[in-house]
Each structure stands twice: as C-alpha cells, then as structure tokens.
MOPAC internal coordinates of N, CA, C and O (Angstrom, degrees):
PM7 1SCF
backbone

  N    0.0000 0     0.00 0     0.00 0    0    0    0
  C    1.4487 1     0.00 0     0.00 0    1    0    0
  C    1.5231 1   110.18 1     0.00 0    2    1    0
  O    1.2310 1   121.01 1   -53.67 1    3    2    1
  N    1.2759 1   115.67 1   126.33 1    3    2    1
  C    1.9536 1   118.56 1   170.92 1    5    3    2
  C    1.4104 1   101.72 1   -29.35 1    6    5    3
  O    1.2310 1   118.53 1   -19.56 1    7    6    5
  N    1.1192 1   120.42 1   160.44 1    7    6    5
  C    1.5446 1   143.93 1   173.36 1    9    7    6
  C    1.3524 1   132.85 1  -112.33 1   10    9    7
  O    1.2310 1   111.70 1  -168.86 1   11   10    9
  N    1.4084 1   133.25 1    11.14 1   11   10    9
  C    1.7316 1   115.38 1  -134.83 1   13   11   10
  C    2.1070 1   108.06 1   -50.93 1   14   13   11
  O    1.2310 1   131.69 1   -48.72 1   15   14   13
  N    1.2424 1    95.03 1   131.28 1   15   14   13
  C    1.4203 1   105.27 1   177.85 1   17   15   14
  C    1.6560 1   116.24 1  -134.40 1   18   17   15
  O    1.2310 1   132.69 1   -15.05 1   19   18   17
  N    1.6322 1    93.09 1   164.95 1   19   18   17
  C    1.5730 1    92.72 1  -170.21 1   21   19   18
  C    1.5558 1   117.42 1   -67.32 1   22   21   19
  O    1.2310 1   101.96 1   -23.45 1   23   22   21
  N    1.0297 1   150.56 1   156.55 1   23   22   21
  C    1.6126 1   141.08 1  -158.15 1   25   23   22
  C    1.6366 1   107.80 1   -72.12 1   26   25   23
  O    1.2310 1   117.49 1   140.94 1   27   26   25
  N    1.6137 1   122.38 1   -39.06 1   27   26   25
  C    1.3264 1   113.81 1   174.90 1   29   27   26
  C    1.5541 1   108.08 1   -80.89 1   30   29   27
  O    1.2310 1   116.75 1   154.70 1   31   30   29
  N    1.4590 1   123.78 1   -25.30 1   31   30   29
  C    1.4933 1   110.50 1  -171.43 1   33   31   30
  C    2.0998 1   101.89 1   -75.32 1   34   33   31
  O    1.2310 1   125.28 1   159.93 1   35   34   33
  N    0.9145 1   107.46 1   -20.07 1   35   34   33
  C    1.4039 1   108.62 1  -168.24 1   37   35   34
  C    1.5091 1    93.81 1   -66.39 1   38   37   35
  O    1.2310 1   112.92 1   110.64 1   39   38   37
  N    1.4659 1   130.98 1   -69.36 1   39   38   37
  C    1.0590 1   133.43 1  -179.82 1   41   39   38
  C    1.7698 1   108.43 1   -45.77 1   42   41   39
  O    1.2310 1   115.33 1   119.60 1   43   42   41
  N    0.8371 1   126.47 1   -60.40 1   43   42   41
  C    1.7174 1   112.15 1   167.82 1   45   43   42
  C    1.2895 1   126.37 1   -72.47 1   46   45   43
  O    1.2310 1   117.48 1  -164.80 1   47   46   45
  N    1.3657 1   122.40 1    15.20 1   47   46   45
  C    1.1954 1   137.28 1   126.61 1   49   47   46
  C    1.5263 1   142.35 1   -50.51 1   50   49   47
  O    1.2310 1   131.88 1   121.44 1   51   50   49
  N    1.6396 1    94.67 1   -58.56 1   51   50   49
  C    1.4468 1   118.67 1   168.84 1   53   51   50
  C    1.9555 1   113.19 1   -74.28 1   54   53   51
  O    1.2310 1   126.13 1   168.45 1   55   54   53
  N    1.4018 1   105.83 1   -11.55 1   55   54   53
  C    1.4925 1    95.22 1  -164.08 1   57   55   54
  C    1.7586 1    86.74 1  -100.32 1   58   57   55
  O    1.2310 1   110.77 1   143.68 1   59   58   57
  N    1.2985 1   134.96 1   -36.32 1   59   58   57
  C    1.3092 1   128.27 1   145.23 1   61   59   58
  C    1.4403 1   134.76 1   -47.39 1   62   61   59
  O    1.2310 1   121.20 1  -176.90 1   63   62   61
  N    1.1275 1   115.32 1     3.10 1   63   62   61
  C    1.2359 1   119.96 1   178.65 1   65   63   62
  C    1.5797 1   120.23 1    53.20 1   66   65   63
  O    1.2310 1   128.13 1  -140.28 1   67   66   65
  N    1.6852 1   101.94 1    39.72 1   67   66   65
  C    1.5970 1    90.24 1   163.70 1   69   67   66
  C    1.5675 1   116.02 1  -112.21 1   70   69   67
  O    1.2310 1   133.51 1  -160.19 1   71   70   69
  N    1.2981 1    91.49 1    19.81 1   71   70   69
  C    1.8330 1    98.21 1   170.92 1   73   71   70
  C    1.8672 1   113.72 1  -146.84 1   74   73   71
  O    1.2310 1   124.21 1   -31.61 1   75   74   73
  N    1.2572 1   109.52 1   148.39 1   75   74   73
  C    1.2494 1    92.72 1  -179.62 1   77   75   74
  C    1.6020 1   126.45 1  -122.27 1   78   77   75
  O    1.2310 1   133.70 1  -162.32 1   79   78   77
  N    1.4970 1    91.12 1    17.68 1   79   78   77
  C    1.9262 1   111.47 1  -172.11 1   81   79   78
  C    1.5959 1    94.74 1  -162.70 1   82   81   79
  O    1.2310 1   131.93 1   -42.66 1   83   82   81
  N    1.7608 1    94.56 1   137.34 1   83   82   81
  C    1.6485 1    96.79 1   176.68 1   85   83   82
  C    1.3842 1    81.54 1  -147.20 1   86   85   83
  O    1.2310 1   125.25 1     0.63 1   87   86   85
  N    1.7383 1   107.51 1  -179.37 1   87   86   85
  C    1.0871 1   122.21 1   171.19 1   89   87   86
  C    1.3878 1   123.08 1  -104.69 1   90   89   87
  O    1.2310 1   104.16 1   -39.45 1   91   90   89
  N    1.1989 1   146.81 1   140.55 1   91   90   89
  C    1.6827 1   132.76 1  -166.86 1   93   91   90
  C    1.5069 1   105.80 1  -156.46 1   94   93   91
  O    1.2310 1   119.69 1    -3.96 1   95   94   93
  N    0.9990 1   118.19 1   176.04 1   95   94   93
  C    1.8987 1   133.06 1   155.70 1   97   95   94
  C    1.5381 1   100.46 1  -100.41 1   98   97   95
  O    1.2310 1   135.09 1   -47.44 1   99   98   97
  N    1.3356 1    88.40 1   132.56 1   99   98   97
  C    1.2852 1   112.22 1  -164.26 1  101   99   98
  C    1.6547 1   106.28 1   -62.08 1  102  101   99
  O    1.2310 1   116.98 1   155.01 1  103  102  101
  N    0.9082 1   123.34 1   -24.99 1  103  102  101
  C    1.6908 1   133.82 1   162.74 1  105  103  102
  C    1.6769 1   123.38 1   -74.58 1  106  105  103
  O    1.2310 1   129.40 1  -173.03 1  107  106  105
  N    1.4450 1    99.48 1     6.97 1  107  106  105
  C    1.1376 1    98.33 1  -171.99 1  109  107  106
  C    2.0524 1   112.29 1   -74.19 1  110  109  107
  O    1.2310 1   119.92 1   -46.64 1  111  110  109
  N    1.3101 1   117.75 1   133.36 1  111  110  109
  C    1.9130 1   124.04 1  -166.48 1  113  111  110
  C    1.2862 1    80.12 1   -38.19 1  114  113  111
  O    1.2310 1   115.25 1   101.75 1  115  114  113
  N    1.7888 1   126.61 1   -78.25 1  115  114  113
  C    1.0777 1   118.65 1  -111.65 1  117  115  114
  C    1.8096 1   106.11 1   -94.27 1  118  117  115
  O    1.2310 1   129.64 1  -155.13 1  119  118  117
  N    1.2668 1    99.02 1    24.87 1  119  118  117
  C    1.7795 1   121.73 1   169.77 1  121  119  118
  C    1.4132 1   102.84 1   -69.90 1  122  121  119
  O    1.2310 1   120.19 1   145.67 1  123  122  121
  N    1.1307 1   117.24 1   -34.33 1  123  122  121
  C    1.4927 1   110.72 1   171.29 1  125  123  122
  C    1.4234 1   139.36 1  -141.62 1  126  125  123
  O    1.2310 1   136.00 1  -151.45 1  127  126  125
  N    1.8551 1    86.63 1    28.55 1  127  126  125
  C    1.4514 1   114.71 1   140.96 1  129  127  126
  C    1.4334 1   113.21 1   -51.57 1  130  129  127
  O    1.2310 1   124.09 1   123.20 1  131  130  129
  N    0.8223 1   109.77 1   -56.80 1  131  130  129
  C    1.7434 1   125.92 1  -156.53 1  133  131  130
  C    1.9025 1    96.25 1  -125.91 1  134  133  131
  O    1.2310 1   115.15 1  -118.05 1  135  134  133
  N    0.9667 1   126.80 1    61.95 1  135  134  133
  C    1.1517 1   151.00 1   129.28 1  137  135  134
  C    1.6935 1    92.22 1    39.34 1  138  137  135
  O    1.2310 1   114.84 1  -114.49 1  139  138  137
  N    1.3866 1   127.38 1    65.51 1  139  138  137
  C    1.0736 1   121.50 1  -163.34 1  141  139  138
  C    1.7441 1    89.81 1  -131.87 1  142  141  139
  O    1.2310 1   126.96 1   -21.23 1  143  142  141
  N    1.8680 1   104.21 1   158.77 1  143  142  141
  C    1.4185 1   107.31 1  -165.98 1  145  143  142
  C    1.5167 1   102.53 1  -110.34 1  146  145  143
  O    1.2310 1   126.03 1   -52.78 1  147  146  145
  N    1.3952 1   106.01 1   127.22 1  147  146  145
  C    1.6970 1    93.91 1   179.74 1  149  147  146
  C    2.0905 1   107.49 1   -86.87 1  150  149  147
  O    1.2310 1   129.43 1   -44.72 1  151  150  149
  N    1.2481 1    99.44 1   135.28 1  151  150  149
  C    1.3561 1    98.45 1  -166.22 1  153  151  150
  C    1.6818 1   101.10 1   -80.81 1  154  153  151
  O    1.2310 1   114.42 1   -38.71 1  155  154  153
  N    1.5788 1   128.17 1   141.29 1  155  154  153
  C    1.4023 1   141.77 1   155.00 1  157  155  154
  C    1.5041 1   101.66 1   -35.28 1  158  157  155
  O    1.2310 1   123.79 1   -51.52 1  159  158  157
  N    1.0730 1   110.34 1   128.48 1  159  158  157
  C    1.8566 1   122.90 1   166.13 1  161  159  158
  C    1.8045 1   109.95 1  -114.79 1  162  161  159
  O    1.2310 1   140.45 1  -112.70 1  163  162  161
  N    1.8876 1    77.93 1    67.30 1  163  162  161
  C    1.6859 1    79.98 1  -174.91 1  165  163  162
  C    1.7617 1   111.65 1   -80.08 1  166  165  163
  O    1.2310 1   125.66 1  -165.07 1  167  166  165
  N    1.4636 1   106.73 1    14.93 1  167  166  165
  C    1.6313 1    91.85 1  -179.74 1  169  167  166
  C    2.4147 1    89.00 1  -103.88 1  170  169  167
  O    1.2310 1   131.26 1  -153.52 1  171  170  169
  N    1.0145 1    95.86 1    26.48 1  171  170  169
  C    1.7729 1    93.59 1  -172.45 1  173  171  170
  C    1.4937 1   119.99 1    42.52 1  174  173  171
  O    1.2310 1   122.84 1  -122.00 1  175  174  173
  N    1.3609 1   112.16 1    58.00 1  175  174  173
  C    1.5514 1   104.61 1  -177.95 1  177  175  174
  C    1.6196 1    97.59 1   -72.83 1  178  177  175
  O    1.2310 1   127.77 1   119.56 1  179  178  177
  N    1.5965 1   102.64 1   -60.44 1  179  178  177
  C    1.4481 1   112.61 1  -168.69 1  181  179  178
  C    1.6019 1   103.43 1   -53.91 1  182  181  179
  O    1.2310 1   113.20 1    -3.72 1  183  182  181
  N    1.3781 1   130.46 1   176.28 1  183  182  181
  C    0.5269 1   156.56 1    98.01 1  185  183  182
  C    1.4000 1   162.99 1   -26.60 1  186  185  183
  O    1.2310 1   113.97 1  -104.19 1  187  186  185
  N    1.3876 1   129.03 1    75.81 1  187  186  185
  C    1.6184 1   113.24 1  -143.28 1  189  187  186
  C    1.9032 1   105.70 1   -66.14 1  190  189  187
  O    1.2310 1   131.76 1    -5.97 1  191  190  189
  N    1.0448 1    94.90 1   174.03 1  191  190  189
  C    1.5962 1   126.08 1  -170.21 1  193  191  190
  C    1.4562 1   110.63 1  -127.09 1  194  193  191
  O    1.2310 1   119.24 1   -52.01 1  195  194  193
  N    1.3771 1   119.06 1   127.99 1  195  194  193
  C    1.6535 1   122.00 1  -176.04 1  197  195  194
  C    1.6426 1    84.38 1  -148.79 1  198  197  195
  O    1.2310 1   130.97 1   -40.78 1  199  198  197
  N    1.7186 1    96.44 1   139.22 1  199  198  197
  C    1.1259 1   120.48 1   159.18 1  201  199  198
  C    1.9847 1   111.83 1   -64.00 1  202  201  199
  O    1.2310 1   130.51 1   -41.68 1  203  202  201
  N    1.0420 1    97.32 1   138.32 1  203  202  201
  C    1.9236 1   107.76 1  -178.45 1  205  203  202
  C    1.4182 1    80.48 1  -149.99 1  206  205  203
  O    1.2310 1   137.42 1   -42.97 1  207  206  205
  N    1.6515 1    83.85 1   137.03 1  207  206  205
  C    1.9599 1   108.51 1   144.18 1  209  207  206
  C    1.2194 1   108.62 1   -91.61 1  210  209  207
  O    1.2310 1   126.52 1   -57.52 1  211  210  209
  N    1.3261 1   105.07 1   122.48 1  211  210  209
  C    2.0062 1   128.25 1   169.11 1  213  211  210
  C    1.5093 1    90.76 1   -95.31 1  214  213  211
  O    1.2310 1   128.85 1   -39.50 1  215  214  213
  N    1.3434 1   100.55 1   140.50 1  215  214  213
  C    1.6334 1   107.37 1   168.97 1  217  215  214
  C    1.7586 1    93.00 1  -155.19 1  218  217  215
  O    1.2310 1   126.95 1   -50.39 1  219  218  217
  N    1.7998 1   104.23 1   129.61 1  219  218  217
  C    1.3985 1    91.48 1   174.03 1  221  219  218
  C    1.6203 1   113.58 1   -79.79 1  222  221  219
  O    1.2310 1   126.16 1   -11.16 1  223  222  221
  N    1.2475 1   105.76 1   168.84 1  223  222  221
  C    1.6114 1   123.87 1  -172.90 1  225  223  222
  C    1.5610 1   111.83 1   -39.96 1  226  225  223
  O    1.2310 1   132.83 1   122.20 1  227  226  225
  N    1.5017 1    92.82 1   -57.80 1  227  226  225
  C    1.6348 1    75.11 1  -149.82 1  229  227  226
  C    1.7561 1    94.90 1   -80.05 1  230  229  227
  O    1.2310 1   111.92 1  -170.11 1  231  230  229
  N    1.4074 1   132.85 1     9.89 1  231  230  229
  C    1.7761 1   126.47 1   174.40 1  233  231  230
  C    1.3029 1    86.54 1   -68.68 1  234  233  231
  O    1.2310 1   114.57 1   125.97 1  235  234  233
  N    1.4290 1   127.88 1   -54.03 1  235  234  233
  C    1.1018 1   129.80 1  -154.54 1  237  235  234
  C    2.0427 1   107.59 1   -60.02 1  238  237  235
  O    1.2310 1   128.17 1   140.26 1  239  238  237
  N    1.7064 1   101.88 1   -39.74 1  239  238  237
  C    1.3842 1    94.92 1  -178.60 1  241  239  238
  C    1.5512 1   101.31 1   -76.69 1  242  241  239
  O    1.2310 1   107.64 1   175.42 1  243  242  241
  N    1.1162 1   140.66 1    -4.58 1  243  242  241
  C    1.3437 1   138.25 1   176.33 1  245  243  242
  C    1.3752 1   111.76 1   -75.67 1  246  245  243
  O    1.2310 1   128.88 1   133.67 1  247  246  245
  N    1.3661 1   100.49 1   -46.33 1  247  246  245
  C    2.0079 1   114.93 1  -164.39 1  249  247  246
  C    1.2597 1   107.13 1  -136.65 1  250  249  247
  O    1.2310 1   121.17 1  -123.45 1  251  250  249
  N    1.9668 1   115.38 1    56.55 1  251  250  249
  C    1.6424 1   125.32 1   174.29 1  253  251  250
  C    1.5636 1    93.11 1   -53.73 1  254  253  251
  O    1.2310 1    94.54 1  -174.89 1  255  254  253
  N    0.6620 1   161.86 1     5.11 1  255  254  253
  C    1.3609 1   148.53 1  -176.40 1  257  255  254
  C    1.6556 1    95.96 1   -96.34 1  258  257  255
  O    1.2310 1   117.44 1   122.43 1  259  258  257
  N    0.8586 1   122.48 1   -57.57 1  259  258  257
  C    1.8591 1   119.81 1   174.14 1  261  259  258
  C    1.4079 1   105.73 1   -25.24 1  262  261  259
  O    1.2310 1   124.68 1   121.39 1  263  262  261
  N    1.0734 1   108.62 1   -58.61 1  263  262  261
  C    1.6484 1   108.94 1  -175.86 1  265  263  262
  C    1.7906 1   119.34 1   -20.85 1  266  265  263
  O    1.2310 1   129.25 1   111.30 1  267  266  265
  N    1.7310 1    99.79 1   -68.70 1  267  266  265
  C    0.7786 1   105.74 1  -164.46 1  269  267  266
  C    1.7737 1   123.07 1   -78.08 1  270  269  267
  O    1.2310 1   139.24 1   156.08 1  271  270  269
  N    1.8449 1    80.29 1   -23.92 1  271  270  269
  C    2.2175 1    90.78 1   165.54 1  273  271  270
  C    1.2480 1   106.50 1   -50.63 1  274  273  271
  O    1.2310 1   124.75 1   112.69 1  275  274  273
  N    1.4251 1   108.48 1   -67.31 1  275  274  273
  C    1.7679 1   113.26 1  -162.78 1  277  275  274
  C    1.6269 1   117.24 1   -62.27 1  278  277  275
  O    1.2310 1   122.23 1  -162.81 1  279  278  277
  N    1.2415 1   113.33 1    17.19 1  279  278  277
  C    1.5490 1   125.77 1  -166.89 1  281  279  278
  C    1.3655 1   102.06 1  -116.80 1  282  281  279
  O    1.2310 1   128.38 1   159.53 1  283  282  281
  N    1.4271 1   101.47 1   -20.47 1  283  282  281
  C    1.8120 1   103.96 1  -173.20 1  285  283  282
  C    1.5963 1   106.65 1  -108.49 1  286  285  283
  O    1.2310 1   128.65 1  -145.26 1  287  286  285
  N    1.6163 1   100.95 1    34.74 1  287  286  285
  C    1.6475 1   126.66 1   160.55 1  289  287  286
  C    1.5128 1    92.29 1   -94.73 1  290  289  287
  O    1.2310 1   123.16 1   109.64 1  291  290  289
  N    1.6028 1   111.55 1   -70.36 1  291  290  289
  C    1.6165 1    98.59 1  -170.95 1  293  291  290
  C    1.3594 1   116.22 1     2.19 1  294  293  291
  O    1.2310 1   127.55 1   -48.93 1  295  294  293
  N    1.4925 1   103.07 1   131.07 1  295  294  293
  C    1.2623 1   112.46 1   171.25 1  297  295  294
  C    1.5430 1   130.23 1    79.03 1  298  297  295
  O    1.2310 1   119.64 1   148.18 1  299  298  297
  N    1.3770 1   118.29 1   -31.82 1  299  298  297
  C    1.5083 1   134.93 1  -165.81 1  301  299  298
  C    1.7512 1   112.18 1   -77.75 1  302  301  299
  O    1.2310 1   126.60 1   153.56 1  303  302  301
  N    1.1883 1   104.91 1   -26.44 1  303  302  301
  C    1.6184 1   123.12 1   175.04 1  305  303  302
  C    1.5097 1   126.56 1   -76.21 1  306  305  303
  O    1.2310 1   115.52 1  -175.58 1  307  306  305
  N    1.0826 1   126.10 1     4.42 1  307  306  305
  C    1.6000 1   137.50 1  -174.64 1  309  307  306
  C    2.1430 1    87.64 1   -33.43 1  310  309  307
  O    1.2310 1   140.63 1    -6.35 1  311  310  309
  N    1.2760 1    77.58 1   173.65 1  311  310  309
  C    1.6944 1   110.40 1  -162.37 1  313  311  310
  C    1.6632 1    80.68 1   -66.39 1  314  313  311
  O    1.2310 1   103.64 1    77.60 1  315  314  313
  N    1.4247 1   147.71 1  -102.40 1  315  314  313
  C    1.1904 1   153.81 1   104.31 1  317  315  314
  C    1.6731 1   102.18 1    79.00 1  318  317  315
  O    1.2310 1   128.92 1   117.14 1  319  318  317
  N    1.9372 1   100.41 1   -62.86 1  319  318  317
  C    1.7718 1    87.36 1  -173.01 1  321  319  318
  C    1.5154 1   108.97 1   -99.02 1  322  321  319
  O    1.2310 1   124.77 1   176.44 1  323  322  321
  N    1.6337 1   108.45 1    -3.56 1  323  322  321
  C    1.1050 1   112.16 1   166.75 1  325  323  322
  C    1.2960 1   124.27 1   -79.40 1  326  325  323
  O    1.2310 1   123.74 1   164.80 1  327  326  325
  N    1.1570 1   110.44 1   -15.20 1  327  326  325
  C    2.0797 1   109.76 1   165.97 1  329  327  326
  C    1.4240 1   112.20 1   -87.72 1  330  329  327
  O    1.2310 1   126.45 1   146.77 1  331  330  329
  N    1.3797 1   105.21 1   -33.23 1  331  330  329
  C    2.0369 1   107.25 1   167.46 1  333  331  330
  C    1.4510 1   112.94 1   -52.49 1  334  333  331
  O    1.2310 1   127.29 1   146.77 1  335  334  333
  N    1.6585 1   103.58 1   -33.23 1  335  334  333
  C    1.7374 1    85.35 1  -163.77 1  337  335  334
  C    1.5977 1   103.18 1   -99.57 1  338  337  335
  O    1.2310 1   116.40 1  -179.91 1  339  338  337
  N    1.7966 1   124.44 1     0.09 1  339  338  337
  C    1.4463 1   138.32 1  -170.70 1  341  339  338
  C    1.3517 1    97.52 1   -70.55 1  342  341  339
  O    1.2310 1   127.26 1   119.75 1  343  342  341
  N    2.0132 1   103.63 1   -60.25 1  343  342  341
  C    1.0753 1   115.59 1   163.49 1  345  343  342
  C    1.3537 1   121.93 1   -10.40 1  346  345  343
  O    1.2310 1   126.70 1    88.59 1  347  346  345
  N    1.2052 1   104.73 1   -91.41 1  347  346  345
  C    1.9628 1   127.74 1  -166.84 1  349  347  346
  C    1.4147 1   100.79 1   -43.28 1  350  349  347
  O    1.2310 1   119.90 1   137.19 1  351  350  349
  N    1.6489 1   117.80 1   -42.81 1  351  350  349
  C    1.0669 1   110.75 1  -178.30 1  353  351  350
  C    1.6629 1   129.17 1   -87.37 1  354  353  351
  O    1.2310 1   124.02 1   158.27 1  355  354  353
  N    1.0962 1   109.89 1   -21.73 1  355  354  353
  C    1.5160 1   127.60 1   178.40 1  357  355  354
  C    1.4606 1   119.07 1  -105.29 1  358  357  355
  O    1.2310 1   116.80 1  -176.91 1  359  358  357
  N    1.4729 1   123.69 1     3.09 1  359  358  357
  C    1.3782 1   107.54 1   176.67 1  361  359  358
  C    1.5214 1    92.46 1  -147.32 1  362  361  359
  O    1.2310 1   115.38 1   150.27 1  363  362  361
  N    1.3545 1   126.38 1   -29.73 1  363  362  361
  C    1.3064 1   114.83 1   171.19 1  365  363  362
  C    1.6555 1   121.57 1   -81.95 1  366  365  363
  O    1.2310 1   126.61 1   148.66 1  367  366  365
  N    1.5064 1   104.90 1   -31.34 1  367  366  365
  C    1.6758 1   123.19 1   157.21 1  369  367  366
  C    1.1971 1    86.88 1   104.46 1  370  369  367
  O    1.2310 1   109.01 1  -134.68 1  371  370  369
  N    1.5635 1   138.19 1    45.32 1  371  370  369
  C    1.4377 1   127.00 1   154.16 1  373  371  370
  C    1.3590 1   118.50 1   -56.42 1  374  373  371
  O    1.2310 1   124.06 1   -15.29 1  375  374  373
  N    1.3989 1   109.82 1   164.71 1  375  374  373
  C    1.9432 1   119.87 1   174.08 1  377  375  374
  C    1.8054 1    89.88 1   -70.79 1  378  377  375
  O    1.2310 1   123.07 1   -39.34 1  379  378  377
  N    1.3459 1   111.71 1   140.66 1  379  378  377
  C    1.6143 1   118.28 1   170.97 1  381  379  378
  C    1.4280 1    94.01 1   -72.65 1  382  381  379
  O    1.2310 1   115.81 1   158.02 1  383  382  381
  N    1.5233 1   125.56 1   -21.98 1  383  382  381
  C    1.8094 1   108.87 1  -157.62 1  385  383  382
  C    1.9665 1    71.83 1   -89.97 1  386  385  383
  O    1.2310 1   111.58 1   117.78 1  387  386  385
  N    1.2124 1   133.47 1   -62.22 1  387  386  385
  C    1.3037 1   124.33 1  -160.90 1  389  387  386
  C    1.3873 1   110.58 1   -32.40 1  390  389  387
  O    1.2310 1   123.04 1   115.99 1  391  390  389
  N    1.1943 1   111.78 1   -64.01 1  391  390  389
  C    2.0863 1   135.00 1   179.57 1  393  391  390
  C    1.2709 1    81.19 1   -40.49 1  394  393  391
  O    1.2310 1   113.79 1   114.31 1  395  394  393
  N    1.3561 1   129.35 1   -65.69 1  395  394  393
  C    1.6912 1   108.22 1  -147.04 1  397  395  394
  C    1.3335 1   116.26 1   -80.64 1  398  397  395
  O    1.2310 1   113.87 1   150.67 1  399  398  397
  N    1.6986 1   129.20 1   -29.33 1  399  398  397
  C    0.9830 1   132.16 1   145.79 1  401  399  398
  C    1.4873 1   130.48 1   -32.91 1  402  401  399
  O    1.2310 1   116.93 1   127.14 1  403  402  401
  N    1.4815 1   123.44 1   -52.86 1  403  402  401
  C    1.0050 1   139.44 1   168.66 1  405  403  402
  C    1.5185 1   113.56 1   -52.90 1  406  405  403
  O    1.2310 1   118.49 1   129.77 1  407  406  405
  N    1.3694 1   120.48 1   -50.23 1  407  406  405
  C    1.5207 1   122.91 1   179.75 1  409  407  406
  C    1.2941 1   103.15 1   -74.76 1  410  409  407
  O    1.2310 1   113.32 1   154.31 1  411  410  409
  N    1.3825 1   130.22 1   -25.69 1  411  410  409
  C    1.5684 1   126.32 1  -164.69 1  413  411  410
  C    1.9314 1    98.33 1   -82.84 1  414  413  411
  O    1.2310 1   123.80 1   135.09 1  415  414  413
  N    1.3872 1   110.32 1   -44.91 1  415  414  413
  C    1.3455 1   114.46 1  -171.74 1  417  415  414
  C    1.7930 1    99.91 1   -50.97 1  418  417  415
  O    1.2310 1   124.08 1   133.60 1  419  418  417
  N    1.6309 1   109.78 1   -46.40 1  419  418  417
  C    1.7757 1   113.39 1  -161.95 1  421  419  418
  C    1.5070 1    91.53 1   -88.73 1  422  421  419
  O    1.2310 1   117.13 1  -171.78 1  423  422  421
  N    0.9926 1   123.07 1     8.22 1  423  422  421
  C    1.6003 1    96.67 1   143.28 1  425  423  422
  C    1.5221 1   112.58 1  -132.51 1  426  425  423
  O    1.2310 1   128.03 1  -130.71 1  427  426  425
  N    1.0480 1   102.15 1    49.29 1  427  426  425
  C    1.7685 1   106.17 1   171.35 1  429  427  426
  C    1.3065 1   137.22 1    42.68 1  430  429  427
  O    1.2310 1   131.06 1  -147.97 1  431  430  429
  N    1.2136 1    96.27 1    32.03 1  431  430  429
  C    1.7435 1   120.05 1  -175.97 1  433  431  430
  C    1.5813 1   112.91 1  -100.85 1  434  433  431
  O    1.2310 1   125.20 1  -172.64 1  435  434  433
  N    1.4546 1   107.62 1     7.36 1  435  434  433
  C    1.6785 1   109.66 1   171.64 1  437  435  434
  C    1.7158 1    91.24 1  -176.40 1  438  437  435
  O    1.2310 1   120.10 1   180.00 1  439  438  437

C-alpha cells in the first residue's frame, strides 16, 4: 500500500528495508547514503529542476558586480555535484557555508 512520509523518515525506512520505492529529487544526500538508483523519467512526468541564482533588483543595483560572480556557477551544479554536496551536508552533518566554500574554492570561484 503507498505510504506518504516525511522526506528523512522515508529514507530510514528504505535503508531498513521496510520500503522498496519512494519518491525523491534526484539530488537528494541520502540517495547515496543508501546506495539507491534514481530511475530515468523517460515518459517526462517530473519536471526537471536547475539550480538559479535569484537576486532581488535593487541588491543587484547595489552589488552589479554579483551578477557576473553568480554566473560563473553556470554549469558547475549538475545533478551529480549537487547530491555530493547534499550529502556532506545532510548525512555527514557538514556546515552548508563550509560545503559551499569548499566547492567554491575547487572550482576556483574564490
């Protein structure tokens, strides 16, 4: 029978083996906590998901220079480094400012 559950109890659900299919974002850490396969949604139910920097207007007329920092993310976020860094932060219990520092330094963006 379906389940609806809270997003961390599902996963310690599934890593006990009292479930054997959940629903998630494909970036979610604990996807490979527990060594789990995210299935192709080749009929496109979902919807994809992309990381964007939102910045309101007027920060931006304060600090035009942001623009062009937060642009030199493009690209760096694939599905992949976004579960590495969910990971660090959600199952190993890293600082999110540490993780992001850390990912920003290895790709040479600070």
């Amino acid at each position: 029978d379906p389940m609806k559950l809270n997003a961390s109890l599902k996963y310690q659900a599934i890593g006990r083996g009292d479930m054997d299919v959940t629903n998630a974002f494909a970036t979610d850490g604990p996807i490979k906590q527990y060594n789990l396969k995210v299935l192709t949604d080749d009929l496109g139910f979902f919807p994809p998901y992309y990381a964007a920097p939102i910045v309101r207007q007027e920060v931006l007329e304060k600090h035009p220079e942001l623009k062009d920092v937060l642009n030199m993310l493009a690209g760096k976020l694939d599905d992949a480094t976004m579960t590495e860094l969910n990971y660090l932060v959600d199952v190993e219990g890293k600082a999110v400012e540490q993780v992001a520092a850390d990912f920003l330094k290895s790709q040479n963006l600070v």
